[in-house]
N, C-alpha and C positions, 0 to 999 in steps of 0.2 A: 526495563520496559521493552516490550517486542516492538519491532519497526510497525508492525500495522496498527498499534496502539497510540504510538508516536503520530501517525497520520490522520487520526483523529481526535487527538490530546486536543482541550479546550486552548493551547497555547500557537497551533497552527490555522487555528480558522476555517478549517477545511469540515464540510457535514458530507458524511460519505450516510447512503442507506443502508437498511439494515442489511439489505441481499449486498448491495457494493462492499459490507464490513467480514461478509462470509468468501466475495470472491478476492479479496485483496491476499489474505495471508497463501491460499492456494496459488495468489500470481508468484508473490516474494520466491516460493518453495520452486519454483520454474515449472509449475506442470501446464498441461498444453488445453488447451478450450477444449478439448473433447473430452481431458481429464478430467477438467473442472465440472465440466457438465454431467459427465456419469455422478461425480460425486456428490451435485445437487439437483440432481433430478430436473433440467433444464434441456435447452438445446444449447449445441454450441454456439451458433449465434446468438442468440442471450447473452453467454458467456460474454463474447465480442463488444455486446452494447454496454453489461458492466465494464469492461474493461477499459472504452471509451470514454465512459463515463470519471472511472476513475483517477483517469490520467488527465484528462483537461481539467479536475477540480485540482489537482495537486500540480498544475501548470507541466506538463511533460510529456514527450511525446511517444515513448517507448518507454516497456515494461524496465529493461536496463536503465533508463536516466530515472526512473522512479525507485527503484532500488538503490539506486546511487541517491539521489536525494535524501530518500529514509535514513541510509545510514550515514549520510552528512550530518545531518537535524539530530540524530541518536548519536551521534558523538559530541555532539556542541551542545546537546541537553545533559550530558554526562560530564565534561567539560564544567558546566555552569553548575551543578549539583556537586560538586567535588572539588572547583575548584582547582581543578590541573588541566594545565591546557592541553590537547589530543590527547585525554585521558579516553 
């Protein structure tokens, strides 16, 4: 399972929108709001408000502690699926 799938897996609680489901895997990847924004036809402030957006519904306050989160929840869902702990 990719970490931006995990972030809105029915098992997190978390309802990200459709445009917040297009700007998350671009954050994971490290590209920068004006990346993201060329590649969706926005402004970079847009980018900004999803990003905002993103990060307060998954309780976090920078793009790195959400990356970190994800793949905390992506190893302990792997973990529970498997059956080996820090699998």
């Amino acid at each position: 399972m990719r970490l931006e799938d995990l972030a809105t897996s029915a098992e997190s609680g978390v309802h990200l929108s459709p445009r917040e489901k297009d700007v998350l895997p671009l954050l994971l990847q490290g590209h920068t709001s004006k990346e993201i924004a060329r590649a969706l036809c926005v402004s970079p402030r847009t980018v900004d408000i999803y990003r905002s957006a993103i990060l307060a519904k998954m309780r976090v306050r920078k793009t790195a502690q959400l990356h970190y989160a994800l793949t905390k929840r992506h190893t302990l869902s792997v973990a529970d699926r498997t059956g080996v702990a820090g699998a």
